[in-house]
C-alpha positions in Angstrom: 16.7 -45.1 134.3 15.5 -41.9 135.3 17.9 -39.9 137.7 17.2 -39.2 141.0 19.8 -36.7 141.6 18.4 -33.2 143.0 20.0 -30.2 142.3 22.0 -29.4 145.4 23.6 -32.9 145.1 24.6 -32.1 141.6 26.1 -29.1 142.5 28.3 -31.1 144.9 29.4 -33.8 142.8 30.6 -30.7 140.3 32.1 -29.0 142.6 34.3 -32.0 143.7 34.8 -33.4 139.7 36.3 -29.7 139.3 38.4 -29.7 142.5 39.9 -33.0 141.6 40.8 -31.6 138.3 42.6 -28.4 139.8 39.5 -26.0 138.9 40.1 -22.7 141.5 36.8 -21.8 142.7 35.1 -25.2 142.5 31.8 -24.3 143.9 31.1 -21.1 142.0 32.4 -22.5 138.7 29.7 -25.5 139.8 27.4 -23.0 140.1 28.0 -20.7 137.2 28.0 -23.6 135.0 25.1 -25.6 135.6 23.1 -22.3 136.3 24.0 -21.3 132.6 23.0 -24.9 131.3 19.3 -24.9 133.1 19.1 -20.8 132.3 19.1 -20.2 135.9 21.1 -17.2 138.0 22.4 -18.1 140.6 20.0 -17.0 143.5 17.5 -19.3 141.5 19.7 -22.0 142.0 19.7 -21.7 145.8 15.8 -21.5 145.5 15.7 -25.2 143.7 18.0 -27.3 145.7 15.4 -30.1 146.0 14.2 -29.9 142.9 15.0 -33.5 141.0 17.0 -33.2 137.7 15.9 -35.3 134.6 17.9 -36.9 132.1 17.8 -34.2 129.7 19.1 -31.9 132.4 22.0 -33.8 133.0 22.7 -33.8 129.6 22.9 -30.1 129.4 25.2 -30.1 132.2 27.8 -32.9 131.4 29.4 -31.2 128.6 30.0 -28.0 130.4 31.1 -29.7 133.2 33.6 -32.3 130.9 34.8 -28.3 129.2 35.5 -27.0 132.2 37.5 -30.2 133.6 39.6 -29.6 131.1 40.8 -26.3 132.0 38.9 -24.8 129.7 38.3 -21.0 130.6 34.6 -20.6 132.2 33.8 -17.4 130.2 34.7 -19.3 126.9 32.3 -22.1 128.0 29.4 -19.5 129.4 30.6 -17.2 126.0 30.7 -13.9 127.8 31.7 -12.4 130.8 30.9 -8.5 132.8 33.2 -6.1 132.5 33.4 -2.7 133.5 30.0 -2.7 133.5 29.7 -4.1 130.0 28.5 -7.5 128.9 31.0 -8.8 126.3 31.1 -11.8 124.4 34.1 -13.6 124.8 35.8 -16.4 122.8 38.8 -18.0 122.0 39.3 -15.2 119.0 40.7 -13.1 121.7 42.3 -12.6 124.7 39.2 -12.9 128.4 39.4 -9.3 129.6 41.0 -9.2 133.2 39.2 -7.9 136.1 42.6 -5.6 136.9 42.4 -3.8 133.6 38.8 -2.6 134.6 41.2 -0.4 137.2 43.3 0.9 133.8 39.7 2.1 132.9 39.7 4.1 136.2 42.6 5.4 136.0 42.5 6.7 132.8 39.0 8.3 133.7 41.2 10.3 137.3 43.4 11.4 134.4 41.3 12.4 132.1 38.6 14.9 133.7 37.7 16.7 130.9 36.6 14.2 128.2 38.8 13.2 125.3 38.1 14.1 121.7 39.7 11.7 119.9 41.1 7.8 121.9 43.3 5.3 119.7 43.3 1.5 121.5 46.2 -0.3 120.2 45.6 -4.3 120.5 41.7 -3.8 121.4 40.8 -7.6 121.4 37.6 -8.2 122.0 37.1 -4.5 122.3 37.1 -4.0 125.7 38.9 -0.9 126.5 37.8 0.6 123.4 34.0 0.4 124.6 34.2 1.1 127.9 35.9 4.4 127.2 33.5 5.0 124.6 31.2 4.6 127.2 32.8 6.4 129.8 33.5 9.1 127.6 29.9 9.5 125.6 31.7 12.5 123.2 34.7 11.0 122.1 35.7 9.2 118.5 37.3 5.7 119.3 39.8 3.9 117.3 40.1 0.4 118.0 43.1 -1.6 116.0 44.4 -5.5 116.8 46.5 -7.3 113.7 44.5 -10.5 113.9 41.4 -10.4 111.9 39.4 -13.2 114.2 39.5 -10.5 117.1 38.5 -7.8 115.3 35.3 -10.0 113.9 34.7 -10.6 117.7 35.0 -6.7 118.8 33.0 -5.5 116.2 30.1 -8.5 117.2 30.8 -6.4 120.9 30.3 -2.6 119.3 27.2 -4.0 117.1 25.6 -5.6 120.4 26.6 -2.4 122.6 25.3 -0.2 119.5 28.4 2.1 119.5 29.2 1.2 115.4 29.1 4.7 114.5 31.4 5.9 117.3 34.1 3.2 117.4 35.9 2.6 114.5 37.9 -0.7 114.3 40.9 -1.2 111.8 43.4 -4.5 111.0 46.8 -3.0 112.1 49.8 -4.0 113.8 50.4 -1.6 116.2 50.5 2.1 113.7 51.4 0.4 110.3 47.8 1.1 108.8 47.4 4.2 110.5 48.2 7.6 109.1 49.3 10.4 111.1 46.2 13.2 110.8 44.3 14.9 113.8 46.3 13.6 116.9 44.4 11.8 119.6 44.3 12.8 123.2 44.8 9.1 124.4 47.1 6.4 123.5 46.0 3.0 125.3 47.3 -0.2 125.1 47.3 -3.3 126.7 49.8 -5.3 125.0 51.4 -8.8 125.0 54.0 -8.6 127.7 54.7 -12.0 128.9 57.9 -13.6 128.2 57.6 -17.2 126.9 58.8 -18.6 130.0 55.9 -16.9 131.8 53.6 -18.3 129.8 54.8 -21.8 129.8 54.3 -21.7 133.7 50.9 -20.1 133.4 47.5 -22.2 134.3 46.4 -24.2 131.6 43.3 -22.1 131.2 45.7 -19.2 129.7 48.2 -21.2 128.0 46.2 -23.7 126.4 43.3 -22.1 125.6 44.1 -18.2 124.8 45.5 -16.6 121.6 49.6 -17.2 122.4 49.9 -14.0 119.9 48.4 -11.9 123.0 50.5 -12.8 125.2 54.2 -13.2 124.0 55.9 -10.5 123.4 59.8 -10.9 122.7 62.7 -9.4 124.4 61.8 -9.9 128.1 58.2 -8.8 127.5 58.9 -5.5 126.3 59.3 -5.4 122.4 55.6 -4.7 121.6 55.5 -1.6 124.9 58.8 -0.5 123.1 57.2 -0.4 119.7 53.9 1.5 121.2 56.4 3.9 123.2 58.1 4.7 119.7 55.3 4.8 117.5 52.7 7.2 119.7 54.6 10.0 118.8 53.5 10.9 115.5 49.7 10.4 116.8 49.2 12.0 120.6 48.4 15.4 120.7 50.8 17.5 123.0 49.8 16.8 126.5 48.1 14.0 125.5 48.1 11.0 127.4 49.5 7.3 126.7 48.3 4.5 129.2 49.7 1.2 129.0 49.1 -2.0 131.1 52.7 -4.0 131.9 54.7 -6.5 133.2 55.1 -6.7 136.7 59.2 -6.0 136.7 59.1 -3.7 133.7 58.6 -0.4 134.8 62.6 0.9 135.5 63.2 0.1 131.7 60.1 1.6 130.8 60.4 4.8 132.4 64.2 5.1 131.1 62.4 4.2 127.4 59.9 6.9 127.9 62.1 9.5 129.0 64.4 8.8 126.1 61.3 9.4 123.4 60.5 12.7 124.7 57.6 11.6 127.7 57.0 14.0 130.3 54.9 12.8 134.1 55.7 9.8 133.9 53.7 8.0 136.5 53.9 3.9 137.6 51.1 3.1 138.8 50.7 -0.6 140.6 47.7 -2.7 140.7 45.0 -4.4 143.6 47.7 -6.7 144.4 50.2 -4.1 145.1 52.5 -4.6 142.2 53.6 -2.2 139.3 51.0 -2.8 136.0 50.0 0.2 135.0 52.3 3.5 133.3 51.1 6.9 132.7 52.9 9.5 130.7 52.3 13.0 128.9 53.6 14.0 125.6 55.6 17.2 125.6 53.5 19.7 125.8 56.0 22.0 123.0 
């Protein structure tokens, strides 16, 4: 039997299916989704409310819909998402990018007037920070490292489709290991797992069902990975140089304290949109 169902009205019945199933942001997920299965943006969508959706339409939509439902992230199910002003494919190989990090990308840039030569991105992911400050800074050699092979297949797919191949070079390393010390970079950046395991467990289901765990966990209240990063960057920042590093929300006293200890000078905590520490700054001695 044919349907008879127009478009405004499936919309509607999405929107509550989602609600019922604990989706935040029913409507637009609706939206997104079934926009995404009929190749329509949004404002097109507005344009068609009346317009009556066939069988084979439906079927586009129900599997999205039944993906979703299940907590499935939307930018998995869509298979990218905007970023600081990049379109990235996204995947479960690596962690979504967060809409707060695209304020480390600022920050960094207030820091950093006068472009960067050389920027290492420890744990790049998908890539993200690595090409938006390849971007940002047009002159600069980027090295982008992450320890699992599947997200470095999906960050190089992201440098190939942004055509910065010959400017962003991407290595399989955990944290320094297959790095050796040479012509010291300006920048350190990192955003690395932080979460305890607690945190995680009481996380929606979209992040700890669906995303890489290895991304997120990091042992000893959060901080083993930062403390590793803090050791490590040593041997590779220029003095002066800069190290940026997204964190844990209740993590900057130690961090400071761990910073000072290594030899960091202007150290700066820096907190997010929501008013909460994320974000630490700090120079390498300048002797």
């Amino acid at each position: 039997m044919p349907s008879s169902l127009t478009l405004l009205e499936v919309i509607q019945k999405t929107t509550d299916f989602l609600a019922a199933k604990g989706v935040e942001s029913a409507r637009l997920n609706a939206e997104l989704l079934i926009g995404h299965a009929l190749e329509l943006k949004r404002m097109q969508l507005y344009l068609q409310f009346e317009r009556v959706l066939s069988e084979a339409d439906l079927e586009k939509i129900r599997p999205l819909v039944k993906r979703r439902s299940q907590r499935e992230p939307l930018q998995y199910i869509i298979g990218d998402t905007e970023w600081s002003g990049l379109r990235l494919k996204v995947d479960r190989r690596a962690l979504i990018p967060r809409h707060e990090t695209e304020l480390l990308i600022d920050l960094i840039v207030e820091r950093l007037p006068v472009a960067p030569l050389r920027i290492l991105d420890l744990g790049t992911g998908s890539g993200a920070i690595a090409l938006a400050l390849a971007k940002r800074y047009e002159g600069a050699a980027v090295t982008a490292v992450d320890s699992s092979g599947d997200a470095l297949a999906l960050a190089t797919e992201n440098t190939r489709a942004l055509e910065l191949t010959g400017r962003v070079e991407l290595l399989r390393s955990t944290w320094f290991d297959s790095l050796t010390p040479g012509e010291p970079y300006d920048l350190v950046v990192s955003n690395p797992p932080y979460l305890t395991a607690e945190e995680t467990a009481a996380a929606e289901p979209e992040v700890r069902v669906h995303e890489p765990v290895s991304a997120l966990i990091s042992g000893d209240e959060g901080l083993a990975d930062l403390r590793t990063i803090i050791a490590g960057t040593p041997r590779f920042l220029r003095a002066g140089g800069l190290l940026a590093l997204e964190t844990g929300i209740a993590q900057h006293t130690e961090l400071k304290r761990v910073l000072t200890d290594a030899g960091f000078v202007t150290i700066e905590s820096v907190r997010d949109l929501t008013d909460r520490d994320r974000f630490i700054f700090a120079r390498w001695r300048a002797d």
